[in-house]
DSSP file (Angstrom, degrees, kcal/mol; ACC not computed):
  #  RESIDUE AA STRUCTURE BP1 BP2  ACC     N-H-->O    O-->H-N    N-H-->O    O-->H-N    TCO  KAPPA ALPHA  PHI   PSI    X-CA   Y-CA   Z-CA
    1    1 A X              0   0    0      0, 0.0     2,-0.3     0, 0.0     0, 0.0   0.000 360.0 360.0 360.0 123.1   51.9  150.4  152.5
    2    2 A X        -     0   0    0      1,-0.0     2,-0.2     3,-0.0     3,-0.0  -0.782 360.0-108.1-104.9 148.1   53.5  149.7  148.4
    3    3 A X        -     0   0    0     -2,-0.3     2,-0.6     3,-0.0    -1,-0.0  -0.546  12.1-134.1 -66.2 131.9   52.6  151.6  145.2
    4    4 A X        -     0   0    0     -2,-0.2     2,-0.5   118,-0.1     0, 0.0  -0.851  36.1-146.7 -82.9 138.7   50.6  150.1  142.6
    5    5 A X        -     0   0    0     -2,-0.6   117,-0.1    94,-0.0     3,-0.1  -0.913  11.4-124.7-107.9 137.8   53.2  151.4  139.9
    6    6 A X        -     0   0    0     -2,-0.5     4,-0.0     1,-0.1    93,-0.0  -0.256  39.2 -87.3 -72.7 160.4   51.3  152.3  136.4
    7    7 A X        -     0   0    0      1,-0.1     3,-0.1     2,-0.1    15,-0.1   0.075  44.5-122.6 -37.2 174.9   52.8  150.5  133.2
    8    8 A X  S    S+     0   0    0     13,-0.3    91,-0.5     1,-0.3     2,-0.3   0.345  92.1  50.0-118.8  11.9   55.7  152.9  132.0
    9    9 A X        +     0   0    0     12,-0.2    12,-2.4    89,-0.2     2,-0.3  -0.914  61.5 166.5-143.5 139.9   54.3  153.4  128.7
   10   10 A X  E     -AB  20  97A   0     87,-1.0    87,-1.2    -2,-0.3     2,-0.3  -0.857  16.5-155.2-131.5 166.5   50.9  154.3  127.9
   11   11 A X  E     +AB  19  96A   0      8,-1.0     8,-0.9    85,-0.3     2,-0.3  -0.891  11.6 178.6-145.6 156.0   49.5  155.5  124.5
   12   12 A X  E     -AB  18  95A   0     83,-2.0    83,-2.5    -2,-0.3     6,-0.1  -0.921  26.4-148.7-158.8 168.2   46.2  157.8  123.7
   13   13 A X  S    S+     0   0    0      4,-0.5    -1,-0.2    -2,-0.3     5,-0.1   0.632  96.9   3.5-123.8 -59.7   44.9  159.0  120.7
   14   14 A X  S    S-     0   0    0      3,-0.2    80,-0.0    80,-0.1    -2,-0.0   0.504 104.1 -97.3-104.2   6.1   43.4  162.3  122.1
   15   15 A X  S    S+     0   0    0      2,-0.5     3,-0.1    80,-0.2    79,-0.0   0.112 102.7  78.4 104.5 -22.3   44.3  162.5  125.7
   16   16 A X  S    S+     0   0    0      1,-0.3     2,-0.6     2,-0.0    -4,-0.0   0.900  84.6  45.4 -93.8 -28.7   41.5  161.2  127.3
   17   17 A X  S    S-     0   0    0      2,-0.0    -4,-0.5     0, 0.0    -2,-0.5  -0.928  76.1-151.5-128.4 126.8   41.3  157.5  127.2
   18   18 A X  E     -A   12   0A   0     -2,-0.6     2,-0.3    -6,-0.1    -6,-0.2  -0.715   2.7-151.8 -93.8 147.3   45.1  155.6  128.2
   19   19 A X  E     -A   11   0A   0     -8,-0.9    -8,-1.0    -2,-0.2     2,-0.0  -0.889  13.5-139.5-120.3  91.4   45.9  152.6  126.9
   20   20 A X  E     -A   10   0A   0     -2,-0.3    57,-2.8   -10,-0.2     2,-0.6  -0.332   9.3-145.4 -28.4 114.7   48.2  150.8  129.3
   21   21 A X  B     -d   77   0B   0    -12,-2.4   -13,-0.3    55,-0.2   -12,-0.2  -0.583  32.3-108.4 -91.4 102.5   51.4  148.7  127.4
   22   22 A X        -     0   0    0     55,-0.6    -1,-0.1    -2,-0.6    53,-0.0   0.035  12.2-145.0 -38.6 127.4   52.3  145.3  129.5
   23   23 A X    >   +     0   0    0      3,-0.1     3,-3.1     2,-0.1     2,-0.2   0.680  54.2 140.2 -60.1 -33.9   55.6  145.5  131.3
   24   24 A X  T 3  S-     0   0    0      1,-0.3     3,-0.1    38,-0.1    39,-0.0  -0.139  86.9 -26.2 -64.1  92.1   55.8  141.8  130.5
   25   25 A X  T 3  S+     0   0    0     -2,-0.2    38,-1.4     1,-0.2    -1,-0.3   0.731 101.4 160.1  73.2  21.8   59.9  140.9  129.4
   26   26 A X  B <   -E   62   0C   0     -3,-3.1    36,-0.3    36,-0.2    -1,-0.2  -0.499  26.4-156.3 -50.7 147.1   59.9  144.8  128.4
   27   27 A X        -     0   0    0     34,-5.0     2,-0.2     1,-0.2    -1,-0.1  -0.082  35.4 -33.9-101.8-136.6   63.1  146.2  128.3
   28   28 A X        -     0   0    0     -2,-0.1     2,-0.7     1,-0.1    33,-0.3  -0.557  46.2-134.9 -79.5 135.5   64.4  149.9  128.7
   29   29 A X        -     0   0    0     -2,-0.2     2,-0.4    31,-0.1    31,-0.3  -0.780  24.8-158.5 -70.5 105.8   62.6  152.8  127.6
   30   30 A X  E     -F   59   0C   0     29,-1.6    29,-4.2    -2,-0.7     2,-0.5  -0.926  12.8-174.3-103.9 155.8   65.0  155.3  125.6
   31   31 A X  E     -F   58   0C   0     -2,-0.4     2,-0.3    27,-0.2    27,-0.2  -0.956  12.1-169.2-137.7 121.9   64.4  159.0  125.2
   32   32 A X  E     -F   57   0C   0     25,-2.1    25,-2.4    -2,-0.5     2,-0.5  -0.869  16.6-137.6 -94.5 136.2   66.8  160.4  123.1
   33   33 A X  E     -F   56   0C   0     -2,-0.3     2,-0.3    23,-0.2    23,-0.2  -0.749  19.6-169.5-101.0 147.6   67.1  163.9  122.7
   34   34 A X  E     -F   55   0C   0     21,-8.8    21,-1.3    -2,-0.5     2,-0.3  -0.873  12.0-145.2-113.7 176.3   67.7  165.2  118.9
   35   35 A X  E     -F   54   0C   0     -2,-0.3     2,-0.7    19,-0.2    19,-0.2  -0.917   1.0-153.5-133.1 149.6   68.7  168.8  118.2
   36   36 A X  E     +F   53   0C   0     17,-2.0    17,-1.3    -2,-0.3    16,-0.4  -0.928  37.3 143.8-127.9 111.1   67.5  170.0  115.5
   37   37 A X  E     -     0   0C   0     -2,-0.7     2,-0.3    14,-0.2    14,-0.2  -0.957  49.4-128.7-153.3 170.4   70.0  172.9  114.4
   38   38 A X  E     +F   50   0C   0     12,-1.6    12,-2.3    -2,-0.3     2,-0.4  -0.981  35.5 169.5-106.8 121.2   71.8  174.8  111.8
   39   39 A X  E     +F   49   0C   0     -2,-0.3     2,-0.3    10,-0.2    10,-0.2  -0.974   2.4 172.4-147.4 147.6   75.9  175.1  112.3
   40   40 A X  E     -F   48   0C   0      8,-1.1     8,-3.2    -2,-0.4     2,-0.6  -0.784  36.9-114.7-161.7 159.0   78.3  176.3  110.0
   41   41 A X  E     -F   47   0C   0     -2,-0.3     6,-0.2     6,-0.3    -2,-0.0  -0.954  36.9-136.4-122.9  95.0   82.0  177.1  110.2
   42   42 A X    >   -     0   0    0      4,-2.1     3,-1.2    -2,-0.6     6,-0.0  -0.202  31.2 -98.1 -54.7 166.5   82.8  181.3  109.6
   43   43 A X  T 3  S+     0   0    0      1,-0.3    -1,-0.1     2,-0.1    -2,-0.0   0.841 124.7  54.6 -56.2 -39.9   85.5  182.6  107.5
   44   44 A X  T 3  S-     0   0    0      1,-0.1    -1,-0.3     2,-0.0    -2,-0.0   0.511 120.3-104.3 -91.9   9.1   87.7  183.1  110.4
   45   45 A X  S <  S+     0   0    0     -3,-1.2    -2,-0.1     1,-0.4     2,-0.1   0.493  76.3 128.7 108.6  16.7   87.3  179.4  111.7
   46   46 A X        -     0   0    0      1,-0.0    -4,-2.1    -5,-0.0    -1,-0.4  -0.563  59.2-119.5-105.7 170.6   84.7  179.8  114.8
   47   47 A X  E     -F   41   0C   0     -6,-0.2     2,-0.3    -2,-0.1    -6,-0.3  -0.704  24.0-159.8 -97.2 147.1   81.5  177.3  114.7
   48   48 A X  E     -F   40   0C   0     -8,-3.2    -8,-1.1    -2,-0.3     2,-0.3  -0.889  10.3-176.1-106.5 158.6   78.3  179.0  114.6
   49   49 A X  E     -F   39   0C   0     -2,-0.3     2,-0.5   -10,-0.2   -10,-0.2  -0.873  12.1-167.4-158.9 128.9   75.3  177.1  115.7
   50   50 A X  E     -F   38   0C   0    -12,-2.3   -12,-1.6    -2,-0.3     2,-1.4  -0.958  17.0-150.6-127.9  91.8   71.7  178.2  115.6
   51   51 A X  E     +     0   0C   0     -2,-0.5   -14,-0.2   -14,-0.2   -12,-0.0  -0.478  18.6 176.8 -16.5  34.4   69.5  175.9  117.6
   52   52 A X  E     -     0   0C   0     -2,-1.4     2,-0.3   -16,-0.4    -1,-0.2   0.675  60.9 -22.8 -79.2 -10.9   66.3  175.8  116.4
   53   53 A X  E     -F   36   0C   0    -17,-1.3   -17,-2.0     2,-0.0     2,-0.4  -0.962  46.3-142.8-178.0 157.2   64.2  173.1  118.5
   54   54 A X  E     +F   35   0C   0     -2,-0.3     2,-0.3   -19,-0.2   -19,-0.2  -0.997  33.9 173.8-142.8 116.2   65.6  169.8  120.8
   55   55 A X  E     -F   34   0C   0    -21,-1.3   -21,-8.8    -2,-0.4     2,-0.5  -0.771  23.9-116.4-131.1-178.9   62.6  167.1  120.0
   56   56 A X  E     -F   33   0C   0     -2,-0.3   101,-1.0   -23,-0.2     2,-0.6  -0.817  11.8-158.3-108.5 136.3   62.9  162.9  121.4
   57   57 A X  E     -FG  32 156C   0    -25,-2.4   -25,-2.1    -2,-0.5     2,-0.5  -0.956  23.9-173.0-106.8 122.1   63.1  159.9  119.8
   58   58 A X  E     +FG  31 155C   0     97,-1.0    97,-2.2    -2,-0.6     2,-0.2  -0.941  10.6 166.3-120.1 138.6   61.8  157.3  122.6
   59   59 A X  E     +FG  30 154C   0    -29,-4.2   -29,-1.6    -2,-0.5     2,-0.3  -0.804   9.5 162.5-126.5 169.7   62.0  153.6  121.8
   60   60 A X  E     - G   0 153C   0     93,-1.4    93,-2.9   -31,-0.3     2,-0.3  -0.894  18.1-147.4-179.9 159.3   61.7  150.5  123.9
   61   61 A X  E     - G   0 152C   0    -33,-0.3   -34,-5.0    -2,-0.3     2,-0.4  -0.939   8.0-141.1-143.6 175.0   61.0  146.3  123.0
   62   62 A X  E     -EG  26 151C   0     89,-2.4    89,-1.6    -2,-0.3     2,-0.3  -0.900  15.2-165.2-120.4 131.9   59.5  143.3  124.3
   63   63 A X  E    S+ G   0 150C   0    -38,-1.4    87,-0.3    -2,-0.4     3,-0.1  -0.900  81.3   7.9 -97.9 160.8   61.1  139.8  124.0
   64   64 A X  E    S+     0   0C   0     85,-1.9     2,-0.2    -2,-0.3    86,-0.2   0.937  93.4 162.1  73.6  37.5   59.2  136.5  124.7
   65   65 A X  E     - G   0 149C   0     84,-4.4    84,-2.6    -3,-0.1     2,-0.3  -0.849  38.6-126.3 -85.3 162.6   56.0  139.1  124.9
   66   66 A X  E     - G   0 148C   0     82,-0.3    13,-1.0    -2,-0.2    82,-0.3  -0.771   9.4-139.4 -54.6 138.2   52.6  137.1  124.5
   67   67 A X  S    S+     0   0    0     80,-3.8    13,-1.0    -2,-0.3     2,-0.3   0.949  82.7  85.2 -88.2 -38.2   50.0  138.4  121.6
   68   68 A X  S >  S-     0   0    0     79,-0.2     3,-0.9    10,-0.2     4,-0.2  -0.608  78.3-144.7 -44.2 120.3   47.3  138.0  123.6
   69   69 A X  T 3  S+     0   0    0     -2,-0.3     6,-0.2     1,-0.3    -1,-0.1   0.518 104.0  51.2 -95.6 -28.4   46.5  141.0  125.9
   70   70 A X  T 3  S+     0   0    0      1,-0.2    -1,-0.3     4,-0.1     7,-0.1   0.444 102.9  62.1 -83.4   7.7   45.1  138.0  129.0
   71   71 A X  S <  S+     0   0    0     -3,-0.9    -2,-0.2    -5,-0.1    -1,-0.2   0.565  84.6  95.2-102.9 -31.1   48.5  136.1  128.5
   72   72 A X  S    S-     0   0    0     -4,-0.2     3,-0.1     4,-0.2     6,-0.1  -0.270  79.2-132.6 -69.6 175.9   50.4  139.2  129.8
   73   73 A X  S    S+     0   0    0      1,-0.2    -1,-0.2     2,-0.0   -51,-0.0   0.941  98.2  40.5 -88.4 -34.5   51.2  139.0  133.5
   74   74 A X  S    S-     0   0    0      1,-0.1    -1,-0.2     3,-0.1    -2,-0.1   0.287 106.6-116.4 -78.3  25.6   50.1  142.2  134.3
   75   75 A X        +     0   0    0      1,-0.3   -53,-0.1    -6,-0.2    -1,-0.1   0.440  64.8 128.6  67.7   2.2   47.3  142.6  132.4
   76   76 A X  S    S-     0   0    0    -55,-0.1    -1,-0.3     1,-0.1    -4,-0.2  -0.456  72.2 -52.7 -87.2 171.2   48.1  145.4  130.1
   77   77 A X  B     -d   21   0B   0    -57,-2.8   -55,-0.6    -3,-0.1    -1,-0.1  -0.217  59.9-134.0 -56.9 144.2   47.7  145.6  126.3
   78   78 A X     >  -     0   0    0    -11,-0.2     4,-0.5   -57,-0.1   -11,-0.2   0.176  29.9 -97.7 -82.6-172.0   49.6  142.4  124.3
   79   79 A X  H  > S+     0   0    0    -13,-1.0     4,-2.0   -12,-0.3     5,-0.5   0.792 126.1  51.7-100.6 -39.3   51.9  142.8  121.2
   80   80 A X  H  4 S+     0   0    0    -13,-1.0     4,-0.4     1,-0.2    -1,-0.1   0.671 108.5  49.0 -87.1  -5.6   48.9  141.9  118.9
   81   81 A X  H  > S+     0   0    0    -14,-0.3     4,-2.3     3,-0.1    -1,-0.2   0.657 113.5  48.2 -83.5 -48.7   46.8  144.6  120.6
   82   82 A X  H  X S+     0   0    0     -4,-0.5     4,-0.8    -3,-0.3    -2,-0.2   0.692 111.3  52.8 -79.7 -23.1   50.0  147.1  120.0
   83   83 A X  H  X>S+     0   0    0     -4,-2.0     4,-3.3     2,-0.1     5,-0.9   0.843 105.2  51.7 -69.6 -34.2   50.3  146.0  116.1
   84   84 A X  H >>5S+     0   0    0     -5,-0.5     4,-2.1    -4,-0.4     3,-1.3   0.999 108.6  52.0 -72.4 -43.2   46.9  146.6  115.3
   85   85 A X  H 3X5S+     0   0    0     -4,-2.3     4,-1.2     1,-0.2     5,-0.3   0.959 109.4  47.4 -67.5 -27.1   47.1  150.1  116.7
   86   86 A X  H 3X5S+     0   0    0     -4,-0.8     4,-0.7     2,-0.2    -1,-0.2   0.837 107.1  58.7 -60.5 -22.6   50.0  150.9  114.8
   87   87 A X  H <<5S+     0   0    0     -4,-3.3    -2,-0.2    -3,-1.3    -1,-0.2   0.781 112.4  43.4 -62.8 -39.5   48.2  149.5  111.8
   88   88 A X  H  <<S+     0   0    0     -4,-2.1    -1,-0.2    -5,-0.9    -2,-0.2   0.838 121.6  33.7 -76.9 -24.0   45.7  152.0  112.5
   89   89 A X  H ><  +     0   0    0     -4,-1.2     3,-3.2    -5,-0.3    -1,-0.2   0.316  64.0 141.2-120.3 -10.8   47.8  154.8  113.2
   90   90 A X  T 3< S+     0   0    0     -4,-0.7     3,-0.1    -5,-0.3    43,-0.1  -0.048  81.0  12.5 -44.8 126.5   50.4  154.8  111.4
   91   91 A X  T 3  S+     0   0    0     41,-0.6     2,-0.6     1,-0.2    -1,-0.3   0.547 103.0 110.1  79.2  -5.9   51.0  158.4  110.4
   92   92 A X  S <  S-     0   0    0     -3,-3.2     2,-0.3    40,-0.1    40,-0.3  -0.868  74.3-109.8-110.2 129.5   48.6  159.8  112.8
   93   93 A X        +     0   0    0     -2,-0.6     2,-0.3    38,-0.1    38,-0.2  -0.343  44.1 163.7 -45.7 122.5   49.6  161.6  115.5
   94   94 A X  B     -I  130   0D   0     36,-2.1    36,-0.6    -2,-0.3     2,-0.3  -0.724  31.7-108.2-129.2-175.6   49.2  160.2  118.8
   95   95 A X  E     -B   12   0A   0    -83,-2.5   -83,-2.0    -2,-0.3     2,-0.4  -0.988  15.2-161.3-137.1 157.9   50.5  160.7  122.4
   96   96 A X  E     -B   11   0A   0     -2,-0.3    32,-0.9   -85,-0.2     2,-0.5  -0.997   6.0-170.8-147.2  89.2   53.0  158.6  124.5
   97   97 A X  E     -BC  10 127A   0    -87,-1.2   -87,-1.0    -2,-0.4     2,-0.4  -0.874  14.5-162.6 -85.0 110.1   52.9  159.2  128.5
   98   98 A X  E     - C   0 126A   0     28,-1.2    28,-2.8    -2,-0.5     2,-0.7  -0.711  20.2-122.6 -89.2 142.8   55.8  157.3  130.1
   99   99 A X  E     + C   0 125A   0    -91,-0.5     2,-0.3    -2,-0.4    26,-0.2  -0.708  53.9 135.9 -64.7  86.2   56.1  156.6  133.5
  100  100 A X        -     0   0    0     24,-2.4     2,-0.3    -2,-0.7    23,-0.2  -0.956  53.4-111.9-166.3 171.5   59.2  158.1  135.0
  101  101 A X        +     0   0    0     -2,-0.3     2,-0.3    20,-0.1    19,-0.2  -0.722  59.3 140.0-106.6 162.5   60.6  160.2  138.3
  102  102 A X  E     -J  119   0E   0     17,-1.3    17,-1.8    -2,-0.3     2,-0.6  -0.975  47.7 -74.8 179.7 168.1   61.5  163.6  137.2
  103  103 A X  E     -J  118   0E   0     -2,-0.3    15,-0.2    15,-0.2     2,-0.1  -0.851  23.6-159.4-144.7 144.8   61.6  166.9  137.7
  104  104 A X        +     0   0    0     13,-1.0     2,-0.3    -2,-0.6    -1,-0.1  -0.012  61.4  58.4 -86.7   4.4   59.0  169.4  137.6
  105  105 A X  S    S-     0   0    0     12,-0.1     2,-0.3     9,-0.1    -2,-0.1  -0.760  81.4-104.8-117.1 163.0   59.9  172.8  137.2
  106  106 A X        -     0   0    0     -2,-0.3     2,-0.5     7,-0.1    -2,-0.0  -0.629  31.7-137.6 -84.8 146.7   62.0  174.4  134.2
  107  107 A X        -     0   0    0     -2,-0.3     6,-0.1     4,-0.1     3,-0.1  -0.924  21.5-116.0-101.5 135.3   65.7  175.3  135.0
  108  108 A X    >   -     0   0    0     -2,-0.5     3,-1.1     4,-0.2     2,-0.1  -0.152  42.5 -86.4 -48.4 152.0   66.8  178.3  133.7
  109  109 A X  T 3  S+     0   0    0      1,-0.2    -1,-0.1     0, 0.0     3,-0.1  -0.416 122.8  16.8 -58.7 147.3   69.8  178.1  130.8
  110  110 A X  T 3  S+     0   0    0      1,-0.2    -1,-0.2    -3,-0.1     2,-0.1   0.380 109.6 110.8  73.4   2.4   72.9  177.9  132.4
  111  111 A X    <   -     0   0    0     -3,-1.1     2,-0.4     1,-0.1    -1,-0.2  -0.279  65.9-120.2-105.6 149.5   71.1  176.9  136.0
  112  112 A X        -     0   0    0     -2,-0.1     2,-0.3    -3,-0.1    -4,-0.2  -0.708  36.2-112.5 -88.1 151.2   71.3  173.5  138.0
  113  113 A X        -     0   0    0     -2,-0.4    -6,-0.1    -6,-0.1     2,-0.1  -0.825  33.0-110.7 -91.7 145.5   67.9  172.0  138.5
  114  114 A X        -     0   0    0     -2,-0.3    -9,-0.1     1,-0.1    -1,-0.0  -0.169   3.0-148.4 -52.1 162.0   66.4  171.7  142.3
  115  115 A X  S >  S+     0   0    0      3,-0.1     3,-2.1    -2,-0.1    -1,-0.1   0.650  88.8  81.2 -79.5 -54.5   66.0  168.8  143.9
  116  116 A X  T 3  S+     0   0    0      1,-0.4   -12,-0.1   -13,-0.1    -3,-0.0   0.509  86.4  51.7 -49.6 -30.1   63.1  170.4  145.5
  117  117 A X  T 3  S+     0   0    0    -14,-0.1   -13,-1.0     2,-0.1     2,-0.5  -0.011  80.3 139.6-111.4  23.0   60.5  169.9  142.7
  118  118 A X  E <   -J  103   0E   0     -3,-2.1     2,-0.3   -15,-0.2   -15,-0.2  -0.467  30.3-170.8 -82.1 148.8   61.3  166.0  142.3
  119  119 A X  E     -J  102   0E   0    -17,-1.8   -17,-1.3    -2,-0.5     2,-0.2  -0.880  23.9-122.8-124.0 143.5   58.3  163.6  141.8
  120  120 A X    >>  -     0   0    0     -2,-0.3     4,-5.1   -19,-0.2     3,-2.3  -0.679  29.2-106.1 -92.1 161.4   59.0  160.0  141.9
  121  121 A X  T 34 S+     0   0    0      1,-0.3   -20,-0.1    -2,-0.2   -21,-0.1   0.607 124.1  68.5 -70.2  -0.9   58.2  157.8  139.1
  122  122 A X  T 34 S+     0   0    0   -117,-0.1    -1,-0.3   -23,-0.1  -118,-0.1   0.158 120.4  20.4 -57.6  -4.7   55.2  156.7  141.6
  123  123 A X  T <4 S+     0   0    0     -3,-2.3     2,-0.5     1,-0.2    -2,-0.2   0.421 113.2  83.0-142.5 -55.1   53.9  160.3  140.9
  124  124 A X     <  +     0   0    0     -4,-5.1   -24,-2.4   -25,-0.1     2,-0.3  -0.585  37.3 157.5-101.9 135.6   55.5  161.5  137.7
  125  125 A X  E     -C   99   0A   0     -2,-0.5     2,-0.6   -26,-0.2   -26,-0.2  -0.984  24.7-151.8-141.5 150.0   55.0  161.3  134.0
  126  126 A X  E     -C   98   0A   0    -28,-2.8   -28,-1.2    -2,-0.3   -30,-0.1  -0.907  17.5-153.0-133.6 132.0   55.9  163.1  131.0
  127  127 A X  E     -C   97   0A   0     -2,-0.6   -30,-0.2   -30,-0.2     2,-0.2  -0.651  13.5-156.0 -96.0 159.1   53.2  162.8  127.8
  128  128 A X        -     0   0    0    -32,-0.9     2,-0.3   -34,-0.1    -1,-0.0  -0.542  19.8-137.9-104.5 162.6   54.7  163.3  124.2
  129  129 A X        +     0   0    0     -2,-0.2     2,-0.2   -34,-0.2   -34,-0.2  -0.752  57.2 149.6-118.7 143.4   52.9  164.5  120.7
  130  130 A X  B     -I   94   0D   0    -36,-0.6   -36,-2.1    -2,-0.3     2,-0.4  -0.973  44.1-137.3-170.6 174.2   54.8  161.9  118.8
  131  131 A X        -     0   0    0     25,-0.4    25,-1.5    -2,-0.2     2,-0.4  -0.964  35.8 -97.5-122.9 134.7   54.2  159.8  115.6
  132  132 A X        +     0   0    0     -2,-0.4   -41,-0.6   -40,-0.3    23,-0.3  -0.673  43.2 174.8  -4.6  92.4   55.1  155.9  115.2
  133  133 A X        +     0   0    0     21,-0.5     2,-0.2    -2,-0.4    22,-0.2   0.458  60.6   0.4-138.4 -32.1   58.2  156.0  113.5
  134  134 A X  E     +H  154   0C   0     20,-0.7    20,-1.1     2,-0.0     2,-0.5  -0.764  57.9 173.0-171.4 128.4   59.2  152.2  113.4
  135  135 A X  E     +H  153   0C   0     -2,-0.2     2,-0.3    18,-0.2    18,-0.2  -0.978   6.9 175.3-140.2 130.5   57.4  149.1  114.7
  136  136 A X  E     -H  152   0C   0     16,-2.7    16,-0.7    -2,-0.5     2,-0.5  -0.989  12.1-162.9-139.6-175.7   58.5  145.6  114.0
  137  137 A X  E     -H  151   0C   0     -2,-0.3     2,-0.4    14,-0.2    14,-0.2  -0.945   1.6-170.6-154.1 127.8   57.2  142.0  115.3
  138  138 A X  E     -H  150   0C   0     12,-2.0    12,-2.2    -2,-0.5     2,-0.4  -0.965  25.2-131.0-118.9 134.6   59.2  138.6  115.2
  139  139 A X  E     +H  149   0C   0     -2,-0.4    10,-0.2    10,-0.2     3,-0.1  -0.703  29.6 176.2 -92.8 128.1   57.1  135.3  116.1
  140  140 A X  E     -     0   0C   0      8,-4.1     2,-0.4    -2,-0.4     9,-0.2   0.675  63.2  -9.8-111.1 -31.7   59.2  133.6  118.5
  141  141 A X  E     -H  148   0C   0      7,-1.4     7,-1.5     2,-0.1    -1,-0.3  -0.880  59.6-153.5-164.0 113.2   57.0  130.5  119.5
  142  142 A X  E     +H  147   0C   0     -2,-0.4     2,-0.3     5,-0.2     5,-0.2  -0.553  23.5 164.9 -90.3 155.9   53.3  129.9  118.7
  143  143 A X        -     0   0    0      3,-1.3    -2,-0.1    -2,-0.1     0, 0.0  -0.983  48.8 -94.3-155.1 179.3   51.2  127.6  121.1
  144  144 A X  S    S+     0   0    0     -2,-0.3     3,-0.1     1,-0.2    -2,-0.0   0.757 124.2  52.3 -39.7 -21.3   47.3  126.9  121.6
  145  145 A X  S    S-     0   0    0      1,-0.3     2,-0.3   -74,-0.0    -1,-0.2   0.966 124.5 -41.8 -96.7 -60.2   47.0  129.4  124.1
  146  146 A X        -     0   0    0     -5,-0.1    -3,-1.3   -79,-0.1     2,-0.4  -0.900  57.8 -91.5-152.7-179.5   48.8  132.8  122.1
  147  147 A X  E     - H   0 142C   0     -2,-0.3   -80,-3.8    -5,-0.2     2,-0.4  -0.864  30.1-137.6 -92.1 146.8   51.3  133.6  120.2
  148  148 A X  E     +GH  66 141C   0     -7,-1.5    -8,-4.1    -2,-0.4    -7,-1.4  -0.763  30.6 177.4 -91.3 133.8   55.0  134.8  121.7
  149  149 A X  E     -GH  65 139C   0    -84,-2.6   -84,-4.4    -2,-0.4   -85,-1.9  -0.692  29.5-146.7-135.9 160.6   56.5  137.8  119.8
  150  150 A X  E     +GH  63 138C   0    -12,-2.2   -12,-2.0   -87,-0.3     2,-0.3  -0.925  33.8 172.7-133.2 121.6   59.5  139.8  120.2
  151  151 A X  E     -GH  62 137C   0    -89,-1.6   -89,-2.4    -2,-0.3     2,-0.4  -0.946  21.7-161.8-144.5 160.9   58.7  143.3  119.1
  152  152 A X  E     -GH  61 136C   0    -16,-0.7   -16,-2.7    -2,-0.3     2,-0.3  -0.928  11.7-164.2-140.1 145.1   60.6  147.3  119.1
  153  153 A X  E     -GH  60 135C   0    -93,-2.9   -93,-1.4    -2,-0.4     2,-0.2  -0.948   4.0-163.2-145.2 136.4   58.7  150.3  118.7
  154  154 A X  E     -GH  59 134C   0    -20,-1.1   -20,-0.7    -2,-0.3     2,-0.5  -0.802   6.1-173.4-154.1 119.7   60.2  154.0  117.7
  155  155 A X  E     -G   58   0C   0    -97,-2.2   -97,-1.0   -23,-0.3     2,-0.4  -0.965  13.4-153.8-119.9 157.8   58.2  157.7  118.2
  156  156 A X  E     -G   57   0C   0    -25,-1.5   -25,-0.4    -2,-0.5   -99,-0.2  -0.833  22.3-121.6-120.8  88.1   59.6  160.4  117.0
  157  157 A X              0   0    0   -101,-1.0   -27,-0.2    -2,-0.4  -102,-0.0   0.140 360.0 360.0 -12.4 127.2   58.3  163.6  119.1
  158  158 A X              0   0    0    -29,-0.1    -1,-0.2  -103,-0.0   -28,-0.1   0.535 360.0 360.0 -90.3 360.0   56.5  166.1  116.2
């Protein structure tokens, strides 16, 4: 028996209705973490550093994607489908579930994580609050049928 495996990015405007992003000549999703901190140097030469919040930047691109959303192979949303909603949203919050194996319980600081609580990426996803932070689109190759894009997209976790 195989797993249908979901896209590995999907996008929502309130949580309820997913918009599946075509897999089609994606490359790698990164999630970055940033830290978001204050650190200074004392008189007597030791670092302080005051933490205040650890937030993501996740990116990923398409070459050789088609803009037309029936061109992809799997059927998920196209690059011209993914401009206009950035057109649209840009500035607005939205949220970003990726597709990915992880695991589910918090580890204490200073702790190893279990094993015991792992979900495969068949199972597991982890949604963002995030903004659109940098979208671009390069025309690689027009034909009758759609256009072919190469395109990167940036959230920034709020």
């Amino acid at each position: 028996m195989g797993y249908l495996l979901q896209s590995g990015i999907h996008l929502s405007l309130n949580g309820s209705t997913w918009y599946k992003l075509t897999d089609h000549n994606r490359g790698e999703i990164s999630v970055i973490p940033e830290l978001i901190q204050n650190e200074a140097r004392m008189a007597n030469g030791k670092l302080r550093k005051y933490v205040v919040a650890q937030k993501e930047k996740i990116s990923t691109s398409w070459s050789y994607v088609p803009s037309k959303t029936s061109e992809c192979a799997d059927g998920n949303k196209g690059a011209a489908w993914l401009e206009s909603f950035y057109e649209a949203n840009a500035g607005v919050p939205i949220q970003v579930k990726i597709i990915v194996s992880e695991i589910t319980t918090d580890t204490a600081k200073g702790a190893a994580p279990d094993d015991f609580y792992f979900k495969s990426a068949t199972e597991g996803s982890k949604v963002y609050n995030v903004f659109i932070s940098n979208f671009s689109k390069r025309v690689i190759n027009r034909t009758k049928v759609s256009d072919y894009v190469a395109m990167d997209i940036e959230f920034t976790e709020i």
